[in-house]
C-alpha positions in Angstrom: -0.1 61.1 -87.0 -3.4 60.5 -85.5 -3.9 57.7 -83.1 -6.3 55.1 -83.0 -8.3 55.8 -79.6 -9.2 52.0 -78.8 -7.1 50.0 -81.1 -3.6 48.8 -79.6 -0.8 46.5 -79.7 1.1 44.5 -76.8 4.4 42.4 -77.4 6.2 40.4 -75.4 9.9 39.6 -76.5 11.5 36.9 -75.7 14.6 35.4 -75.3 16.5 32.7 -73.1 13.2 31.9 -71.6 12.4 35.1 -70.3 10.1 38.2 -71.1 11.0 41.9 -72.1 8.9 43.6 -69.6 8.2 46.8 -69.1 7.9 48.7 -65.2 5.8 51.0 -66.0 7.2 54.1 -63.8 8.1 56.7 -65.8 4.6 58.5 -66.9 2.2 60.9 -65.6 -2.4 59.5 -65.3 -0.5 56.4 -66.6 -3.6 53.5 -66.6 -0.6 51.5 -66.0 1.6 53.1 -63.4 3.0 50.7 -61.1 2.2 48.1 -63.4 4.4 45.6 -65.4 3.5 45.0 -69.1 4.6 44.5 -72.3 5.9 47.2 -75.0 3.2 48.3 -77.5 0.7 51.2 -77.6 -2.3 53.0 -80.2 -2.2 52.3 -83.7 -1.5 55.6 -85.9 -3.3 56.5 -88.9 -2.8 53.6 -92.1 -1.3 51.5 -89.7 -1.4 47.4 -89.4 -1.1 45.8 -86.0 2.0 44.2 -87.1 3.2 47.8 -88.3 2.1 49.1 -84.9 4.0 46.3 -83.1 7.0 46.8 -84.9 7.0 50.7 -84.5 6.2 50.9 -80.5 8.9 47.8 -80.6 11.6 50.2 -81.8 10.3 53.6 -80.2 10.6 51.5 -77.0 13.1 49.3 -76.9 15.5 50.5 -80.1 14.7 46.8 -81.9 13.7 46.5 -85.0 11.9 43.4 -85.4 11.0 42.0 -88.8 7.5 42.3 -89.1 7.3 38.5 -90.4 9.0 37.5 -86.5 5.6 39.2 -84.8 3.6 36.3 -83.9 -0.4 37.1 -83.6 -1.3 35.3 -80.6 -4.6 36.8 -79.0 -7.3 39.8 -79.5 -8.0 40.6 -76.1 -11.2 43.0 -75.3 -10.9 45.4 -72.5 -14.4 46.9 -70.8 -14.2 48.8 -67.6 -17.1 50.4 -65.3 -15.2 53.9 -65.9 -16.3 53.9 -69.6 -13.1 52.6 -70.8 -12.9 50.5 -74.2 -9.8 48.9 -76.1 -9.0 46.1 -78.3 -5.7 44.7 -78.0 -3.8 42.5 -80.5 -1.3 40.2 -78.4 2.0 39.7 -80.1 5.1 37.7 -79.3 8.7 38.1 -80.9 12.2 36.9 -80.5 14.3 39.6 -79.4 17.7 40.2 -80.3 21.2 39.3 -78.0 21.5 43.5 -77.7 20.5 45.3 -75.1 17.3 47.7 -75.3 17.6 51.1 -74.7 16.3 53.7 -71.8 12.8 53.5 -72.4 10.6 56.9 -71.6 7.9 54.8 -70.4 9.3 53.2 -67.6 12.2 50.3 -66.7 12.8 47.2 -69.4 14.0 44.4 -68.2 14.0 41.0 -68.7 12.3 38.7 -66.1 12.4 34.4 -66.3 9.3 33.5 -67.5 9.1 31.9 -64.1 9.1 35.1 -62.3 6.7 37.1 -64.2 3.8 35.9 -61.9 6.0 38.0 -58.7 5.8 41.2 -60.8 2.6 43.6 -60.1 0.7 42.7 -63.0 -3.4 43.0 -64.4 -5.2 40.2 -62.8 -6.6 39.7 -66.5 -2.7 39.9 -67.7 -2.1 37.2 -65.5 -4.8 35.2 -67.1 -3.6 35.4 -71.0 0.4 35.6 -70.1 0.0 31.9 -68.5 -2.1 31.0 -72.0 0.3 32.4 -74.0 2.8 30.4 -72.2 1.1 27.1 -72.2 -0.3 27.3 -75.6 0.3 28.2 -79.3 -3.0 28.6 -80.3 -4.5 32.0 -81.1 -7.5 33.0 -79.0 -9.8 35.8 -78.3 -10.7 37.4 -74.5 -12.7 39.9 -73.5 -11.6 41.1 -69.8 -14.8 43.1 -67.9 -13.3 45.7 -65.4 -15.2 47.5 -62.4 -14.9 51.0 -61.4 -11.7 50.0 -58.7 -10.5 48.0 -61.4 -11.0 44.6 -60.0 -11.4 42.0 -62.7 -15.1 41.0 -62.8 -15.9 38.9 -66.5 -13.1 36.8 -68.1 -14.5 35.3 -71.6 -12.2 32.8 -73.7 -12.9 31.8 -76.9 -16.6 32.9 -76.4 -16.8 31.1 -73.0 -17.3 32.2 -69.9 -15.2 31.9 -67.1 -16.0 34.4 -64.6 
């Protein structure tokens, strides 16, 4: 199938008060090497968000999540200085009491919500993981990179805060 250059998907699972995340080790001109994220990736061709989620969800982990447990929590714009676009739509899920499996990506594991602030993460991750924790409402933000990728614009909800 043919991906979606631009369009992607990013879960967090949860369970027991901590996050699924995702070390981000394992790949070669990775934008994320280094990093800690969520599981998600490109939409493919005739693909829904939710469909996405659920797909990258089991590719990644070996879950399959009902697509009625993704929870659409943010659309989160990505601009960088390089020339780089994407729009992200932000999902949470409960995971299941299992175990994920080796993931090609990188390292799962599952970090206290707590301690996810410790972890080498986006300075603009930072930013919507505390919103997702301290709110259920659904919101939109649009993150402006520069060419080092140092976090230059934040807007949310249409506001700006940097």
């Amino acid at each position: 199938m043919a991906r979606r250059d631009g369009i992607t998907t990013l879960c967090y699972l949860e369970r027991d008060d901590k996050y699924l995340m995702l070390h981000r080790i394992s790949k070669k001109n990775d934008i994320n090497k280094d990093k800690w994220i969520g599981v998600g990736g490109h939409l493919e061709d005739n693909e829904s968000p939710e469909e996405c989620a659920q797909r990258e969800i089991r590719e990644e982990t070996g879950y399959d999540i009902p697509l009625e447990d993704l929870n659409f929590r943010a659309a989160i714009t990505f601009v960088s200085d390089k020339g780089d676009y994407e729009l992200m739509c932000l999902f949470t899920a409960p995971a299941p009491d299992t175990e994920p499996i080796d993931c090609d990506e990188g390292v799962l594991e599952w970090v206290p919500k707590d301690k996810v602030f410790d972890l080498n993460l986006w300075e603009g991750d930072i930013i919507f993981l505390k919103e997702l924790m301290e709110s259920d409402k659904f919101f939109s933000m649009k993150l402006e990179y520069d060419i080092e990728d140092n976090l230059k614009t934040v807007i949310f909800n249409g506001k700006k805060l940097r």
